[in-house]
Structure formats: structure tokens, C-alpha cells
N, C-alpha and C positions, 0 to 999 in steps of 0.2 A: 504493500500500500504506500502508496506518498501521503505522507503526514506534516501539516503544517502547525507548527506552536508559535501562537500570537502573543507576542511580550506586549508588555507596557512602557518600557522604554530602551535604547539600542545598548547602552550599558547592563540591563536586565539581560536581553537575549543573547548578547555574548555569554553571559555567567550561565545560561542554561544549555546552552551549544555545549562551551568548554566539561559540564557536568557529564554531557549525556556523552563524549567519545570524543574524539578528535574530528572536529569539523574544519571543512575548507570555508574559506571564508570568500563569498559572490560579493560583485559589486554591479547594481544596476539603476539606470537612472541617477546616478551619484550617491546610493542610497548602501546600504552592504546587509548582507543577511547571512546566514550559517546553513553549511550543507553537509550533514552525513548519512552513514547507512546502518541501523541498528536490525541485525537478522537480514530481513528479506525487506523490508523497510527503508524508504529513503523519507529520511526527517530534515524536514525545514523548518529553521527559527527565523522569526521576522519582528520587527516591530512596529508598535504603535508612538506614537509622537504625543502622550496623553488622548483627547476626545479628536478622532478623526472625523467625527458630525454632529452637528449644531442642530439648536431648534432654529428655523424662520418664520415668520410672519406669509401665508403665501401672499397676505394683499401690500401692498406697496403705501406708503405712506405715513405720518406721525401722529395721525388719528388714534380715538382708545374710543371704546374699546378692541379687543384682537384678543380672536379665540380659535382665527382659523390656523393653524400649525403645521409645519412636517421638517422632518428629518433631511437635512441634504451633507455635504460634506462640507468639513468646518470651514475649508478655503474658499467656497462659493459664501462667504457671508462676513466675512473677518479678514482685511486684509495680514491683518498679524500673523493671523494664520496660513498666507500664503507658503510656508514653509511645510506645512504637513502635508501640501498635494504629490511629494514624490512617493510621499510614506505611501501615502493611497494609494496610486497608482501602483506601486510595488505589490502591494499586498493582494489590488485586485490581481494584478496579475497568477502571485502565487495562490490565493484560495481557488482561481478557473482550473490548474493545474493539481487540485491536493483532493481527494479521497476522505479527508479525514481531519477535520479542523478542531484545533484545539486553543482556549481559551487560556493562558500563563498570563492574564494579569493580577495585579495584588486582587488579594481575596476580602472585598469590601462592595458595597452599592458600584460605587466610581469604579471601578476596576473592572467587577463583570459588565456592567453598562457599555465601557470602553472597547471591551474584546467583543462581548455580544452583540454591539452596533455590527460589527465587523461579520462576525457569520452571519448574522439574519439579514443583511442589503447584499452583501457581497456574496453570502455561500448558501443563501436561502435552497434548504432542502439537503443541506450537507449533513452526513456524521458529524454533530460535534460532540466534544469531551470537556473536561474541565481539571486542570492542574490547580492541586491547593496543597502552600508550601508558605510555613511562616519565617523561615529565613533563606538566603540567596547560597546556604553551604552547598557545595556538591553535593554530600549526603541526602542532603534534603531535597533537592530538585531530581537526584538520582529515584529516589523513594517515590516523589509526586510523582515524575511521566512513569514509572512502571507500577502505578496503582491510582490511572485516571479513574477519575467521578462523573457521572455524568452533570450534562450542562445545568446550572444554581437558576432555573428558571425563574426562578421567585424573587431571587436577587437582583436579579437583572431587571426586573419586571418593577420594584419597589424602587433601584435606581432611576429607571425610566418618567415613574409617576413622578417621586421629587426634581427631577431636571424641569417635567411639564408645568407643575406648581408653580417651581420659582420661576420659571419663564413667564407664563400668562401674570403672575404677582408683580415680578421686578417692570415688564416691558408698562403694566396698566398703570401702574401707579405710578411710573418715573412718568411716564408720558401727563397723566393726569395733573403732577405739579409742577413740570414744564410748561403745558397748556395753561396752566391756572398763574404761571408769573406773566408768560404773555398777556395776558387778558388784563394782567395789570402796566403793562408796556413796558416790560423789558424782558432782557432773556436770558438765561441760563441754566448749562447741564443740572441736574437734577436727581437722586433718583434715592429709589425707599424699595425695600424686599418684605419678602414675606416674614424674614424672621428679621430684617434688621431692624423691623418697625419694632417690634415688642423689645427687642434691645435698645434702641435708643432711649424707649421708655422709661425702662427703667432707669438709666444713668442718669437721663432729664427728671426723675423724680429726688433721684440723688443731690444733684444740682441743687437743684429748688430749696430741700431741706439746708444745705450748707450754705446758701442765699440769705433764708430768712433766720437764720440762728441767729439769735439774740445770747451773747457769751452772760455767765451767771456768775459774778466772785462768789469767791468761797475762801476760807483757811483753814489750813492744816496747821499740826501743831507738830511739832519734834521736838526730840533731845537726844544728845550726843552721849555716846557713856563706853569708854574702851574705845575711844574714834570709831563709834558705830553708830546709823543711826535708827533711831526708833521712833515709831508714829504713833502717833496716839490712836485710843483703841473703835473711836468715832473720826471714821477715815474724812469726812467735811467738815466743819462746819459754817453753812449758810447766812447765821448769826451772826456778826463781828463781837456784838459785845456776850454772846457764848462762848464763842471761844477764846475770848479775855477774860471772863471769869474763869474759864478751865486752866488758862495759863498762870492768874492768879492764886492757883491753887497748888501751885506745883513748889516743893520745896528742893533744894540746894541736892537733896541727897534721897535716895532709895533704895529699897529693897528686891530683889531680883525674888519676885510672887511662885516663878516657874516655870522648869525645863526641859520641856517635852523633846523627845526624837521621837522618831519614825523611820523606820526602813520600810521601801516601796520598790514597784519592779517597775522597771522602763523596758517594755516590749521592743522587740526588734521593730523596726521600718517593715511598711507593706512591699511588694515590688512594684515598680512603675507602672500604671497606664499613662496614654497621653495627658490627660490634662495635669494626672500628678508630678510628670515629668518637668512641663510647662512650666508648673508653679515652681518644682524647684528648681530650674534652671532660671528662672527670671531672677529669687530671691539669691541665688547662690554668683549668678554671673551678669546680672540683667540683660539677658538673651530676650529680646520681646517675641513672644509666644509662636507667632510665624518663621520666625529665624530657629527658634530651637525644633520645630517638626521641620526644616528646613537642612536644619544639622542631622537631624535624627535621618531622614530619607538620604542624603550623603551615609550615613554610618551603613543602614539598610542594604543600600547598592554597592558596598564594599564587602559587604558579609559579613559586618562586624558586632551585627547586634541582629533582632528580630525586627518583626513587622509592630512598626509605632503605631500606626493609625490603631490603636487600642483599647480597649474600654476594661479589662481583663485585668485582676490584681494577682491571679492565679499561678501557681510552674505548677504544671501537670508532672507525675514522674516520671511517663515516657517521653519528656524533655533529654533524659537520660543526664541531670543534673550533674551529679557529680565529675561524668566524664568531662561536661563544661569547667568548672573544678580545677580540674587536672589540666587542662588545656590553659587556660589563664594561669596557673603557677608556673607556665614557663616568661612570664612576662615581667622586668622586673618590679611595676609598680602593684601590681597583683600579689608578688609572691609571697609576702611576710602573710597573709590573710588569709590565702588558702593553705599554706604549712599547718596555719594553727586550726583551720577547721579544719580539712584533711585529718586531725588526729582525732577529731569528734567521733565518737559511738554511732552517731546516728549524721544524718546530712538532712532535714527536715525543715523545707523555708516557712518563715511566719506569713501568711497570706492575709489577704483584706478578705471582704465580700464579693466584690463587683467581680463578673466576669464577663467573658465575649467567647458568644460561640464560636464564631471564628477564630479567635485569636487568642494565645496568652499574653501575659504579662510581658512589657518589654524586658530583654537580657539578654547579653552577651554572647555569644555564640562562641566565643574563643578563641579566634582567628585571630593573630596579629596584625595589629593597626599598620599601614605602610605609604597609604600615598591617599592621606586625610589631611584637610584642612587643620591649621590650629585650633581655633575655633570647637570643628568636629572634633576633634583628639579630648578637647576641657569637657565635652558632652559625653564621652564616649567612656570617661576614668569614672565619672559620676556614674552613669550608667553602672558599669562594673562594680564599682565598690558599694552603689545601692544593693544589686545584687545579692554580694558576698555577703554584707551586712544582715541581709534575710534570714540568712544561716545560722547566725550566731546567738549566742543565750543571753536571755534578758538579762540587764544590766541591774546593776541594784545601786540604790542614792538613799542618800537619809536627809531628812526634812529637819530642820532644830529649830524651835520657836521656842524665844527668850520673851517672858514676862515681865516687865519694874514696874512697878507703884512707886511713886515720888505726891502723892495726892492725889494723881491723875493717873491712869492707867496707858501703859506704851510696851509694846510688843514688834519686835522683828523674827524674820525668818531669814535662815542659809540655807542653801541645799548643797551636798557635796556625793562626790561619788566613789562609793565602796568597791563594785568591782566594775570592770568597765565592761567586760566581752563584746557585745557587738559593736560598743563607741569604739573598739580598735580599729575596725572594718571599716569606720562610717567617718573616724574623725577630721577627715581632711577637710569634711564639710556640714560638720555637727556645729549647732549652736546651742549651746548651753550656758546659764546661768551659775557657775559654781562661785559659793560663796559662802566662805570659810569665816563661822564666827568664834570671836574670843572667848576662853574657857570663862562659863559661869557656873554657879551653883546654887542649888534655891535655899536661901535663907540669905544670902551673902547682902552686903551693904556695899552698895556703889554710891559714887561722885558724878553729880551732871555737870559735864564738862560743859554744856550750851544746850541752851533752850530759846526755841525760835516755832516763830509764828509769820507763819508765810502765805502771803496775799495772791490767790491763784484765779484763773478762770477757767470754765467749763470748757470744754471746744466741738466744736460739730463734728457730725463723721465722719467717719474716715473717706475719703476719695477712692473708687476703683483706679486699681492698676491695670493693665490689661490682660495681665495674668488674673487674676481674682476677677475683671469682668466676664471670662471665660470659664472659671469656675462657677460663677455665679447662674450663664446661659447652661450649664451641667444638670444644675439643681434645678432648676425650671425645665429639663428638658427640652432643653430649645435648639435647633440646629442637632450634628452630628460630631463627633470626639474630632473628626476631618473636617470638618468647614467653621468652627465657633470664632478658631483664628482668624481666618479672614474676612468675617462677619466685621467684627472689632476695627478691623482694618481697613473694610470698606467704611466704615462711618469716618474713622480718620481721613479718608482720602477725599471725602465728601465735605470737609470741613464742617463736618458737626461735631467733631472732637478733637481737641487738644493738650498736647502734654504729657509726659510719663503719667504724674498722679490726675488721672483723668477730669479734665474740665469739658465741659460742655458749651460750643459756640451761645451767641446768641442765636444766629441760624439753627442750631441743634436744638435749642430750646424750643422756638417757634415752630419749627418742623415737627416736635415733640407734640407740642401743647396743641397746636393748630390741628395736628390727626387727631389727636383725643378728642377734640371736641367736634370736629367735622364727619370725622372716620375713625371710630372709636375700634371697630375690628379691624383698622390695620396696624392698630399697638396692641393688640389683646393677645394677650400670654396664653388663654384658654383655649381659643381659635387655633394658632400656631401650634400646641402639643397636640391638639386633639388630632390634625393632620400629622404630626410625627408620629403619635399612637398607632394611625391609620395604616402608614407605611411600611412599619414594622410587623402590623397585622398582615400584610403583602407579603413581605420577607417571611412570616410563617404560615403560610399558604390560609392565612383565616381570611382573609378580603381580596376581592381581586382589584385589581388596577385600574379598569372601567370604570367602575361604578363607585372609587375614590377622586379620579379626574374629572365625573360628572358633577360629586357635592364640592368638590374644591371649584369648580367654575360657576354653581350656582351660588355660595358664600362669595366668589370674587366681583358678580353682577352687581349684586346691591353694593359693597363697597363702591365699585364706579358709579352707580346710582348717586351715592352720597358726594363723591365728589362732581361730580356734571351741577348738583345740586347748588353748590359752595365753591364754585372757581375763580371766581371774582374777589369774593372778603377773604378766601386761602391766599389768592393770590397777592393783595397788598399786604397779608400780615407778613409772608413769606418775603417781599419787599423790599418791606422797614426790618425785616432781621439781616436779610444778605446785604443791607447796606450798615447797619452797626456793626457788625460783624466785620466787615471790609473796615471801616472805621478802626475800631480796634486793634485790627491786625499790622495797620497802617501806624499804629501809638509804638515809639520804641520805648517814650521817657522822661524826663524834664530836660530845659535846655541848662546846660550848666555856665550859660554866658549871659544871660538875661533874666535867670532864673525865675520868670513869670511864664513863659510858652514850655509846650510840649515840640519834641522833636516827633516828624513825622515823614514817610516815606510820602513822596510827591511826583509828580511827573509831567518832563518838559520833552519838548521836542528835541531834546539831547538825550532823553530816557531819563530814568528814573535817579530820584537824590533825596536824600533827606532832605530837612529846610527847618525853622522852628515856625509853629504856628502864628505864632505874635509878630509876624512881620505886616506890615514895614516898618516897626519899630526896631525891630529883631530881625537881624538880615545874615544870621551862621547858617549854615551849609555843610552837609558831607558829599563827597562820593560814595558808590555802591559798588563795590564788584558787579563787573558785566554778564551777563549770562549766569544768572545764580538766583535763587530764590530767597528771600531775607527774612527773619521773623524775630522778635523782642526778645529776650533774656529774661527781662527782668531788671537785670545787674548793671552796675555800674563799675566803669573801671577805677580802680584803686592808686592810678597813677592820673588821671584828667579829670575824674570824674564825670566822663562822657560815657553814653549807654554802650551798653555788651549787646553786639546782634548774633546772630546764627545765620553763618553762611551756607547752603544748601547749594550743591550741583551737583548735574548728574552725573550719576556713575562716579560720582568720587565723594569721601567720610568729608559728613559737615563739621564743621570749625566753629568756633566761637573767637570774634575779634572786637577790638574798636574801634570808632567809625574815625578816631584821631587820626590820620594818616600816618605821621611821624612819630605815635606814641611812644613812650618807653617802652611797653607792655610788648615792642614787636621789635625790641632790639636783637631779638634771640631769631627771628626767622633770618630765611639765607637771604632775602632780598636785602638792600641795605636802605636804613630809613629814610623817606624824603627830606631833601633839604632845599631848601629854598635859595635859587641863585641870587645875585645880586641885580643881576639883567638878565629878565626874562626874556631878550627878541632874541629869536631865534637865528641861530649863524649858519650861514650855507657855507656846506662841505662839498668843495669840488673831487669828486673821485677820479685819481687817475689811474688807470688801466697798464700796469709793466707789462711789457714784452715778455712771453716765458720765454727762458734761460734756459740750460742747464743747470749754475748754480740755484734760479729761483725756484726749479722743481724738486730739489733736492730740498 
């Protein structure tokens, strides 16, 4: 039989050619693909360039609603994707030629979606099979093609219904509030999804609360005793003059009331899924949540770890765990950690709850790292030593809480740790609290070194990071463990969000506030799961795909309903946001020469420049870097006291400068500072032209 295996991507299909034998390696169309012969057998690997077909609209125009749809190939509708028409062409070639089609892409929605577009257009009516294999080892691709599955129909099928969803979602709604600024006379890109709406939501309700917070003073009370310190045993007080009388109650000296220990177990770490990965890779490296599954699918495609897209906190034991173990002990950063589990009785990891029928826990596979980003390499140790970590025996810490009475009651705590075991495995990126108190004993009489009453205020809550706004789309069930990222990121790029510790534009607000009240189900959290519910029900053959795409476009009518309703008051409130919003982004600062105006990005028919706003009084000026994108700091430099920008270009790491040209703060880069001639008129240089020589070529 001629048998063709569809990858996912050309570094994929190599690793499964090299797995299955010695393949020749074809080259056609510019394109390369793998050829061998396993038995009687001739096996083709080929690949996919991601999604080789697209939804379209079949009617032409920027009209909404569009419900009428089909499938064509992704380069007839995207010119970006003009690069995947060779792949096609490739591929139809070899599925007219193959017997027997088989599916190797990652084993998720997007994955068989991507291979399954490919046999059902291209090999409609073929044999197909289905390779499923959660890392890229030899071993394991050896094991998947000699024990195919048939085709994940139901996968592919649930894939399919979510691409249609957020297509008829993204194209109605982005169109609907483009149509709705026009109507207010002006114009601009636009656009809101099915699940970005109930995401933005919520961050915009976040917003709002740290808006309207009104800070509360409060005071605490302390006292110093063995340079330690201790709080009083009424963690606020609200009162001023309560807690001056509590302070007035307090004498010179105390008695140590009482002193408790405790010993307690610190369970090992779960193993990774993606979004716990996320988290800790944000908190540990500040990798934003895109960049680290970005890292992780680099480690994936080297064979150095498992399949990330994971929801699974699980190691199954036909992992074959330990022999992974033993493979990492030849590595040197690995090896002190597995020596010491290796001598364990048992190898037994500590697991979570959550798991994924597809897929376990991400982990190492045991391959040595060789031609990985640095970047990947700081993701790939973490990974690992999560791992190991799993293995090892809860840790034990004792808790000690010290009681004084001085007339008032004050109590601290230390925690220290007795044995460590698995903080061996983990410490390179453990954080812990240890804190080692002074020897007391109950009865003992201590001296108050200082006693202090400190004036404090309440503070709002905390900000999403984008790690923890990911977390957060988890617990709502919103989106999938593979798309939450880029959710987050599309609002970034949309400019309704800003910042590491997440703010929300004023355009994000309005877009926020203005659906809640217009189109209240294109923010509603309920709506959104209930369709993930649906999907999933698809993926377990309880609902079919039909008759999910029907109630999903009868729920997406009335939403356009409501907006056709409200295009006009959408559209000005929409407006007055994208012009504050621009306003704002346009603020770098105060001006530090007239110190009444704000400095503000401007623009002349020489392009764009600072200026301060109080002109004609105030007539300072900066330059901008040309070709670069600019945005506020905040900060102010330390040396002019002129604002900090953020210079953004592409394809190269943004920078943080001052708009001072000559500042000090830029005596360290290689350019050398400007400096101001004496006469500025410019002198012409006559160039004269030598003869070449022989000496002048030499």
C-alpha cells in the first residue's frame, strides 16, 4: 500500500520519517517531504503549515449579518497565508497518489481539525487512520504508526463546530462595531469574539472596582522585642483614638504569654499542565503566557519534553517513569536529584486532580537538550526539576508562634524547615518564607525595644496579570488550555488593555460597559460555557455538530438584533472612548521646563515629536525615533528629569530611553552623545575620486 502520514508541521514530519527507518528525503514545489518503505509498504510523511483552510464568507462585502460559510484553502483568503499554497499543492498531490491516509497531527480539536480538513477535501472516500503520540521520541512515534487508531471523528467534528462559532461570533460582531463607529463618522479596525467578550468583562469589572476604591486609614500597632517584630493581636485598627488607647496601655516591658510549635507536611508540587506551567513560568521568569507555550512547543519539537497543550496533572505508569529517571541522570543539572530519588523504595509522583484524556501531564522525556533557545533551555530545567520534584517526600517545617503581653496582646510567627526532601528537587525555584525566631520561653520577661503605631491605608485589588487572567478564563471555563493565551492577547492588541499588571483602556472600558448594556450576551460568561459545554459534549459523541451550529446561530441573530438596534449611541460612546484613549496614550508627562504643560506626542508634516501642551507659552520639543512605536513609562529620568518612553520596533526588544537627546543616562550606548556645534551651516565636502593604484589597492 502507499501510505501517507500528514504532520503538523515540516520539523514534526522529519522526526517521524527519521523514527519510522531511514527515509530519502523528496523535494517538490520547493516544499520537501520523506520517503520510505516499511515491508511491502511505501510510506510518505508530508506536512501541514498549521490550518491549510479557512472559513469564508461566500457573499462579498462588510455587511452583518453572514451566516452563509465554506471551507476553501487558507491562501485563497489571507494573503499571509500565501505561503501555505505549496504545502497544499504538495499534499494534494500526494493524498491522489496514497491508498491510505493518515492523520500525525498533535492530538487536540486544532490538530485533528488540521489533518482532517486535509482527508475529507483532498482524500474524500480514502482509508484514513489516526497516529496518537504525546511526545516526538522515536519510541513513541515508532509505537503510534505501528498501532494506528482509527480517524477521532468526534474531534475533528467539535474542532470544526468551535472554528464555525468563533467565525460567525468574531466576523458579526467586529463588523457590527465597525458599522456602529461609522454611523458615528469615523472609522476604525474593531473587533470582539465570542469568548473575548466575557473576558474583557470581567477585567473591565476589575477596572471599575480599583477606579472607584475609596482607600480606608487604618493603624496597626507593633513592638520590637529581640529585633523582632510583633503585631498586635487586632490586626487594624479603624479607630485612631483605639488604637491610642491600646498603645497607651502598653508598658516598657512583658511577659512572653506563649510558645507554640507545630510541625506540618509541605506536599510535593503537582506536575505541570499548561496553564500551571504559565503561571509558573510568568512568576519565576516573567515569560508572558504566549511566549512560554511558545517555549514549551520549541521544547515539544525537539523531543525534549511532552505534549503542552495540556489540561492533565497526571504521569500514568506506562509513562515508564523511572526509565525517564534514569535518562535525565545522565544530564548534569538533573543529576544530584535523581541519584537521590533513584535510591527511593518506591518512584511514586504526587498528582493533582485535573486530567486530559488525551494527554498527560507535561514532562520530560529525557532527551538531551542540544540546539534550544536560551530562553527554551530556563523553561525546559523548570520543567524537569518540576518533574523530579513530584517524586520526592513531603517536606516537613514547623510553624512557632510567640505570644507577649506588655498590657496589650502581640504575637508573631516563623516558619523554618526540618527536612527538606523535595525542596532539594524544586529549590532552584522554591519560594519560601523561612524565618528563624529568637529563642523564647513562656514565662520569660522581655524588654520593648520600640513600640510604634503606624498610619496605613486599605488598597484595592489586586490587578490581573496575564498569567492569572488566564487562570482566571480556566475557572470560568472559558476558551481552551490552547487558545486562553491568545485571547488575553488579542485584547492587548486591540488596545483595550494595557500593561504587565493589567489596566484596562478607556476604549476597553466603553467596549466593556457599552456590550453590557447594548448586548448583554456578548459579555455573558453563561452563554460562552454553555457553548464550551456543548462542544465537549461533540468530543464525547453526546451532541452532534449540527444541531450545536444551529442554536449557536440562533443565540448569534438576536445579538445582531441588538446591535442593528443601538448603532448609533454604540457608536458615539465607542467615539469618545477611542479618542480618550488616543489622548492618553498620546500623555508621556509633565514638562520639566515650564512645569505647568504636559508633554505630548504630536504631529507635523515632519512626522511625529513631542511638544509640551502649554505652548505658545511653552515652546520645548523632543525628537522621536523614526519608524518605532512610543508609549509613556510613567518614569522620569533621574538625571533631566524629562519623561522615560518605551521604544517599540519591529522585530527588535523594546528599550526604555529619554527623550533628552544628549542625556547623561545615554553616555553608556555606543553612539556618542549629541553635541551641539558652534555653526550649525552646513559645509560642503567636495569628494575627490583617486585613481586606483596598485599601492591604493593594496
Amino acid at each position: 500500500m502507499n501510505i501517507l502520514v500528514i504532520a503538523e508541521k515540516p520539523k514534526v514530519a522529519e522526526k517521524i520519517a527519521s523514527a519510522l527507518g531511514k527515509p530519502s528525503k523528496k523535494i517538490e514545489g520547493g516544499v520537501s517531504y520523506y520517503e520510505l518503505t516499511k515491508g511491502k509498504d511505501l510510506v510518505r510523511i508530508a506536512s501541514a503549515v498549521g490550518h491549510l483552510y479557512s472559513l469564508k464568507s461566500k457573499e462579498k462585502g462588510s455587511t452583518y449579518p453572514v451566516f452563509d460559510i465554506e471551507w476553501v484553502p487558507s491562501s485563497d483568503v489571507n494573503a499571509r497565508a500565501d505561503f501555505t499554497k505549496k504545502y497544499f499543492n504538495l499534499l494534494k498531490k500526494l493524498v491522489k497518489e496514497s491508498d491510505v491516509l493518515v492523520n500525525a497531527c498533535d492530538y487536540d480539536v486544532e490538530g485533528s481539525l488540521i489533518g482532517g480538513n486535509v482527508i475529507r477535501f483532498l482524500g474524500k472516500g480514502k482509508d484514513a487512520k489516526r497516529m496518537l503520540f504525546n511526545t516526538l521520541t522515536a519510541d513513541d512515534l515508532r509505537a503510534s504508526f505501528d498501532s494506528l487508531k482509527k480517524l477521532d471523528e468526534s474531534t475533528i467534528s467539535a474542532g470544526e463546530t468551535r472554528h464555525i462559532l468563533d467565525w460567525l461570533w468574531g466576523i458579526n460582531a467586529s463588523r457590527a462595531l465597525i458599522t456602529a463607529i461609522k454611523k458615528a463618522g469615523a472609522f476604525r479596525i474593531m473587533s470582539i469574539g465570542r469568548v473575548q467578550g466575557p473576558s474583557l468583562h470581567f477585567l473591565a469589572e476589575r477596572e471599575k472596582q480599583i477606579l472607584s476604591f475609596v482607600p480606608k486609614k487604618y493603624w496597626v500597632l507593633s513592638i520590637h522585642v529581640k529585633k523582632t517584630e510583633f503585631l498586635h493581636e487586632k490586626d487594624r485598627f479603624f479607630d485612631e483614638t483605639e488604637a491610642q488607647k491600646a498603645l497607651n496601655n502598653c508598658s516598657k516591658e512583658g511577659i512572653v504569654k506563649s510558645v507554640q510549635r507545630k510541625k506540618f507536611k509541605q506536599l510535593p508540587p503537582k506536575p505541570f499542565d499548561l496553564t500551571a506551567l504559565q503561571l509558573e513560568s510568568y512568576k519565576v521568569f516573567g515569560f508572558a503566557p504566549t511566549r512560554t507555550l511558545q517555549l514549551a512547543q520549541e521544547l515539544y519539537e525537539a523531543a525534549l519534553i511532552s505534549y503542552p497543550r495540556t489540561s492533565s496533572q497526571k504521569l500514568p505508569a506506562q509513562l515508564n517513569l523511572k526509565k525517564i529517571i534514569e535518562k535525565l541522570s545522565n544530564q548534569p543539572m538533573f543529576s544530584e536529584s535523581t541519584e537521590k530519588l533513584l535510591k527511593q523504595p518506591k518512584l511514586v509522583p504526587y498528582e493533582g486532580e485535573k486530567s486530559d484524556p488525551a494527554h498527560p501531564a507535561i514532562h520530560p522525556t529525557g532527551e538531551k537538550p542540544s540546539d534550544v533557545s536560551a530562553e527554551a533551555l530556563k523553561l525546559f530545567e523548570l520543567i524537569g526539576r518540576r518533574f523530579l520534584a513530584c517524586f520526592g517526600e513531603s517536606a516537613v517545617r514547623e510553624r512557632q508562634t510567640v505570644l507577649i503581653d506588655c498590657g496589650e496582646k502581640f504575637s508573631t510567627t516563623g516558619s523554618v524547615t526540618i527536612e527538606r526532601n523535595w525542596f532539594e528537587h524544586y529549590e532552584k525555584f522554591l519560594r519560601l518564607d523561612e524565618i528563624t525566631l529568637p529563642e523564647f520561653t513562656e514565662g520569660e520577661k522581655v524588654k520593648i525595644e520600640k513600640l510604634e503605631k503606624t498610619e496605613k491605608e486599605t488598597q484595592p485589588p489586586n490587578r490581573f496579570t496575564p498569567a492569572s487572567a488566564i487562570k482566571k478564563l480556566e475557572s470560568l471555563n472559558l476558551g481552551t488550555k490552547a487558545t486562553r493565551a491568545s485571547i488575553i492577547q488579542t485584547l492587548f492588541d486591540r488596545n483595550y488593555l494595557s500593561g504587565k499588571s493589567i489596566e484596562v483602556t478607556p476604549l476597553g472600558l466603553k467596549v466593556a460597559d457599552s456590550l453590557s448594556k447594548f448586548v448583554p450576551q456578548l459579555t455573558s460568561e453563561e452563554l460562552t460555557r454553555h457553548f464550551e459545554e456543548e462542544m465537549e459534549d461533540i468530543q464525547n459523541e453526546k451532541r452532534k455538530s449540527k444541531d450545536v451550529i444551529v442554536e449557536g446561530e440562533k443565540a448569534l441573530m438576536k445579538i445582531v438584533e441588538e446591535f442593528k438596534a443601538n448603532e448609533r449611541e454604540l457608536g458615539e460612546q465607542l467615539l469618545s472612548a477611542m479618542n480618550e484613549t488616543q489622548r492618553q496614550e498620546s500623555l508621556l508627562g509633565k514638562c520639566a521646563k515650564c512645569e505647568k504643560g504636559d508633554l505630548a506626542i504630536k504631529k507635523s508634516r515632519f512626522g511625529l515629536f513631542v511638544g509640551c501642551n502649554a505652548y505658545p507659552e511653552c515652546k520645548t520639543t523632543y525628537s522621536l525615533p523614526r519608524d518605532s512605536l512610543v508609549k509613556p513609562t510613567g518614569k522620569t529620568c533621574e538625571f533631566c528629569k524629562v519623561p522615560i518612553i518605551t521604544v517599540i520596533r519591529r522585530g527588535k526588544r523594546p528599550f526604555n530611553m529619554c527623550l533628552t537627546r544628549d542625556c547623561k543616562s545615554k553616555e553608556s550606548w555606543t553612539k556618542k552623545p549629541y553635541v551641539k556645534k558652534e555653526v550649525d551651516t552646513p559645509v560642503k565636502v567636495k569628494t575627490v575620486r583617486k585613481k586606483k593604484t596598485k599601492e591604493t589597492a593594496k
